[in-house]
C-alpha positions in Angstrom: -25.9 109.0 34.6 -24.5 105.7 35.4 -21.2 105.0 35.0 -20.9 101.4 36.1 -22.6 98.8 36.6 -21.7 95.7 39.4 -23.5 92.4 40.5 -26.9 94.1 39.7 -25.9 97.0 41.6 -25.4 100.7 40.2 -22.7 102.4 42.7 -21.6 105.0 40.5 -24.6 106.4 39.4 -25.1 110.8 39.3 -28.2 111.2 41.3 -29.1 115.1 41.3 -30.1 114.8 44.7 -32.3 118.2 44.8 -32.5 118.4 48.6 -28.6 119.2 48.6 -28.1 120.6 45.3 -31.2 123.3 46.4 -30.1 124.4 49.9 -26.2 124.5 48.6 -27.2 127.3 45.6 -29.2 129.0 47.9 -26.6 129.3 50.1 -23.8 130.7 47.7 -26.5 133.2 46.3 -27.3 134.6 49.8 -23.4 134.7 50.2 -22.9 136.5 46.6 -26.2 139.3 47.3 -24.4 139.7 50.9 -21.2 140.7 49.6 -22.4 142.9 46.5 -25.8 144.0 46.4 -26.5 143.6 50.1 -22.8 144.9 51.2 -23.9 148.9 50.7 -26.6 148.9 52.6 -24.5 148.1 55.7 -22.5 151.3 56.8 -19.9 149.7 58.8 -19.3 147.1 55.5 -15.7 146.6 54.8 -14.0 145.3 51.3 -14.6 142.0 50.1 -11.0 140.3 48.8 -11.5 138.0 45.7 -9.4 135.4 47.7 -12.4 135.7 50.7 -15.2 135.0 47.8 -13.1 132.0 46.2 -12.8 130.1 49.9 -16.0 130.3 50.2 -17.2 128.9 46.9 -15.0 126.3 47.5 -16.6 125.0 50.8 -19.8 125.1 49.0 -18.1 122.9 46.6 -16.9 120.2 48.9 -20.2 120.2 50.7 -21.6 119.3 47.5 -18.9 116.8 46.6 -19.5 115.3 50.2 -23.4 115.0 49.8 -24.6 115.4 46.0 -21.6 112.9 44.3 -21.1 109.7 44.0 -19.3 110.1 47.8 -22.4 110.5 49.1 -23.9 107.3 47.3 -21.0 104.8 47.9 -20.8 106.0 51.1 -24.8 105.4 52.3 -25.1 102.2 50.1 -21.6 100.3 50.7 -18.3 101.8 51.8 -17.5 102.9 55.5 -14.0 104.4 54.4 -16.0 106.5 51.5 -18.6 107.6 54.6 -15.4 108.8 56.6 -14.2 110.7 53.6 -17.4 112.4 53.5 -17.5 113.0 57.2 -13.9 114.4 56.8 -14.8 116.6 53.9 -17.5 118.4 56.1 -15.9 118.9 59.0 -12.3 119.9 58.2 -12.6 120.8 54.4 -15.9 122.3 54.3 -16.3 124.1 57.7 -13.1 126.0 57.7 -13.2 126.9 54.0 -17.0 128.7 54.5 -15.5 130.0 58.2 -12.4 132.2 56.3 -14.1 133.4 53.4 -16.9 134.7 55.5 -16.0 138.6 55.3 -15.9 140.1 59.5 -18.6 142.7 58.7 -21.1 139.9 57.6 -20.6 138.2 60.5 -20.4 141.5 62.6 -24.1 142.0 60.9 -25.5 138.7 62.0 -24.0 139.3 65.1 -26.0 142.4 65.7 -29.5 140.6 65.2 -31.5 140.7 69.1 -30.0 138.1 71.3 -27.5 136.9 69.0 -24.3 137.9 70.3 -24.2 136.1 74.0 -25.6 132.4 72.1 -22.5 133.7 70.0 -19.9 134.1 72.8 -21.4 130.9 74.4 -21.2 129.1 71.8 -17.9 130.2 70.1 -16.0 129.6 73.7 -13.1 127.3 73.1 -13.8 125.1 75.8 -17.9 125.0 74.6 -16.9 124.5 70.7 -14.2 122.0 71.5 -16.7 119.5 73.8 -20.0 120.5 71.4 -17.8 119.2 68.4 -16.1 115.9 70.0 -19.7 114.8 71.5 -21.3 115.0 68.0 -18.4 113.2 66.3 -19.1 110.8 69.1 -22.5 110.2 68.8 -22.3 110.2 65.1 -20.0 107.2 65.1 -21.9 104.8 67.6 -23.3 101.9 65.8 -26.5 102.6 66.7 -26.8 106.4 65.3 -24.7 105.1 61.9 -26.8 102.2 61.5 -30.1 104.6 61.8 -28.8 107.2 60.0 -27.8 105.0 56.7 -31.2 103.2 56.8 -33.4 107.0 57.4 -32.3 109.4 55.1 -34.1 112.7 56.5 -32.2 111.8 59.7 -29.1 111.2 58.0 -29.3 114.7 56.1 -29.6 116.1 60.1 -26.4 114.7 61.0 -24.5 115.9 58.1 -26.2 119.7 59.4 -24.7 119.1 62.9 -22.2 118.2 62.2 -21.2 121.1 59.8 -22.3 123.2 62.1 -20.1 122.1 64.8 -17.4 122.0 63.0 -17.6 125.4 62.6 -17.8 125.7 66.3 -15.0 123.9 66.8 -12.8 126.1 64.0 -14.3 129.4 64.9 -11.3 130.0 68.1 -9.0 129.6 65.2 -10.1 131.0 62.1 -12.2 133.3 64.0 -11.3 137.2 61.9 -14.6 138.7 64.4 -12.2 141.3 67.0 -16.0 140.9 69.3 -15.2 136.8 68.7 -11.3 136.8 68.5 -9.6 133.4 67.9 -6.7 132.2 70.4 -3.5 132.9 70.4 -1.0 130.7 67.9 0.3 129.0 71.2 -3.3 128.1 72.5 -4.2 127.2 68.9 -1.4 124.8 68.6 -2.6 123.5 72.1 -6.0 123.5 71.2 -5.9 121.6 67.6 -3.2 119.0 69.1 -6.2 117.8 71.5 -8.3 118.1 68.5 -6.3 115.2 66.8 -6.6 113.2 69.9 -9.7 112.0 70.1 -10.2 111.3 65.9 -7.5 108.9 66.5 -8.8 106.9 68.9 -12.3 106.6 67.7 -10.1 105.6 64.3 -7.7 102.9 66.2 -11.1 101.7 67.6 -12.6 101.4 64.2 -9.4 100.2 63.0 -8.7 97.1 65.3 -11.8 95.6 66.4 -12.2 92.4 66.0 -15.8 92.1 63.9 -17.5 94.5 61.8 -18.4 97.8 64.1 -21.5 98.6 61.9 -23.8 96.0 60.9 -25.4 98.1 57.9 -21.8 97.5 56.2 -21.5 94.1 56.8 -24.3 93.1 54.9 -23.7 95.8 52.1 -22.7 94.3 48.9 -18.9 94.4 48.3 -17.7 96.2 45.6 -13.9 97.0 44.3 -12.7 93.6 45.9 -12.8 95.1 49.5 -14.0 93.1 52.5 -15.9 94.5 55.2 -13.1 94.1 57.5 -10.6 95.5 55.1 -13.2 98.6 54.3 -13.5 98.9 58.0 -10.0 99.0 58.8 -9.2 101.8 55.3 -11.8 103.9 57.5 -9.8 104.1 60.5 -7.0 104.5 58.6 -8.8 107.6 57.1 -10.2 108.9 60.0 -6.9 109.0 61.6 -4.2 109.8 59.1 -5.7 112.3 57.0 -7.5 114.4 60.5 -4.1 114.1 61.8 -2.6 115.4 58.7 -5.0 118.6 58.2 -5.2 119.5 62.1 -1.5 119.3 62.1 -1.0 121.5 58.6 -3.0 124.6 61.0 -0.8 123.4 64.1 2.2 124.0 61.7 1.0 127.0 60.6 0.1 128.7 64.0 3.6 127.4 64.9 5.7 129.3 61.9 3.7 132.5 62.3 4.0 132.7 66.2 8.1 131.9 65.8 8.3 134.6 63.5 6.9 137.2 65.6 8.9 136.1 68.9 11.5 136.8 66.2 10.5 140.0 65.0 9.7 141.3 68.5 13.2 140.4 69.8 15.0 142.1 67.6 16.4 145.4 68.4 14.9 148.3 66.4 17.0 149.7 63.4 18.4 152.8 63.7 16.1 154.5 60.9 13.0 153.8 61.9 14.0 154.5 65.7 14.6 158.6 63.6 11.4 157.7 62.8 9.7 157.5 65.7 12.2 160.6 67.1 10.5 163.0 64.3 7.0 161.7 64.9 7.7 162.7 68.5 9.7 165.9 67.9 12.3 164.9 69.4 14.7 164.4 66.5 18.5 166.0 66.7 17.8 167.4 63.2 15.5 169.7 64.5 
């Protein structure tokens, strides 16, 4: 359906894009059979929380908002700040959103196929998901890889794969609800995400303050909505950096909160009752 049309070019126009729209249903059906049908013929299979189910769905939503809306149009044909919006919709909406409603005992199941569990541990190591993540986001943002992408769409559909995937990686030693892959500890995980943030911004404040156009492909797209290709360049960077920051830090403040309140907990001194509690557990209680 188009919406609008501009100097001879559709840019709002509803393409069903069947090689996302496909993979995307199949995907949530394989999640739905796995945690009904597919959940009682797994002995070990814990409950399923409506909450989990819902999370899940929704990353499956903003993957398809990323790649089978109008983002994903603008974004290939003439805006760099709508191509970081998808990027960031992948990688910190998406990925995190299918990470947490994945229930343990699914993942525990995958985890059991042959050979699957030490590419697991490799791969889910901190130190391996952090530097797998930050050398695709990398190499997905020099000129040379953006320009090729945006001009071959098969090779830009593997990017957006790799760079869910990694993402996932790189949320896995904090989201992680696996005990065999257990996430870090809220201090490590504030650590962690605040050198997360780091390098977003200064690919961003590169993007942000270069002199030309970084990417040739959108300095010869056609303008649309008034915007320059140094003023869409410069939105980008602004995007890339701001609203990371703003999400990594969200899950920084989060880990920060939950940690205080157990130092809190844990230091105080135990109330009388439940100290009878533990007296009579032990049989050890004056009443006796």
């Amino acid at each position: 359906m188009t919406l609008l049309h501009i100097g001879g070019y559709y840019w709002l126009d509803w393409h069903l894009h069947p090689e996302v729209v496909l993979p995307l249903v199949l995907l949530e059906v394989i999640y739905l059979y796995s945690v009904t049908e597919a959940r009682g013929l797994i002995s070990d299979a814990g409950r399923v929380r409506r909450g989990q189910v819902v999370t899940f769905s929704l990353g499956v939503l903003a993957l398809y908002a990323a790649a089978g809306t109008p983002i994903h149009d603008i974004s290939e044909q003439y805006l760099l700040s709508v191509h970081m919006v998808q990027h960031l919709l992948f990688t910190l909406v998406a990925a995190p959103l299918l990470l947490a409603g994945t229930p343990p005992w699914l993942w525990q199941a995958i985890l059991r196929g042959p050979g699957v569990m030490p590419v697991a541990r490799l791969l889910t190591n901190p130190l391996v998901a952090f530097g797998v993540f930050n050398a695709v986001l990398v190499l997905t943002h020099l000129q040379p890889v953006v320009d090729l992408a945006l001009r071959e769409h098969a090779f830009h559909l593997v990017v957006h794969v790799v760079l869910v995937a990694s993402a996932i990686m790189m949320w896995w030693p904090v989201l992680s609800n696996v005990p065999e892959l257990p996430r870090l500890s809220d201090p490590l995980q504030m650590a962690y995400l605040f050198l997360q943030s780091l390098l977003p911004a200064v690919l961003a404040s590169f993007i942000t303050f270069a002199d030309g156009v970084v990417y040739g492909f959108y300095g010869e797209a056609p303008r649309i909505w008034g915007l320059s290709a140094i003023d869409d360049q410069q939105i980008a960077g602004g995007v890339m950096k701001l609203s990371g920051s703003l999400i990594l830090w969200s899950f920084i403040a989060v880990a920060f909160f939950r940690w205080y309140e157990r130092e809190v907990v844990e230091s105080q001194p135990p109330h009388w009752p439940e100290v009878e509690a533990e007296l009579d557990r032990m049989g050890l209680s004056h009443k006796q």
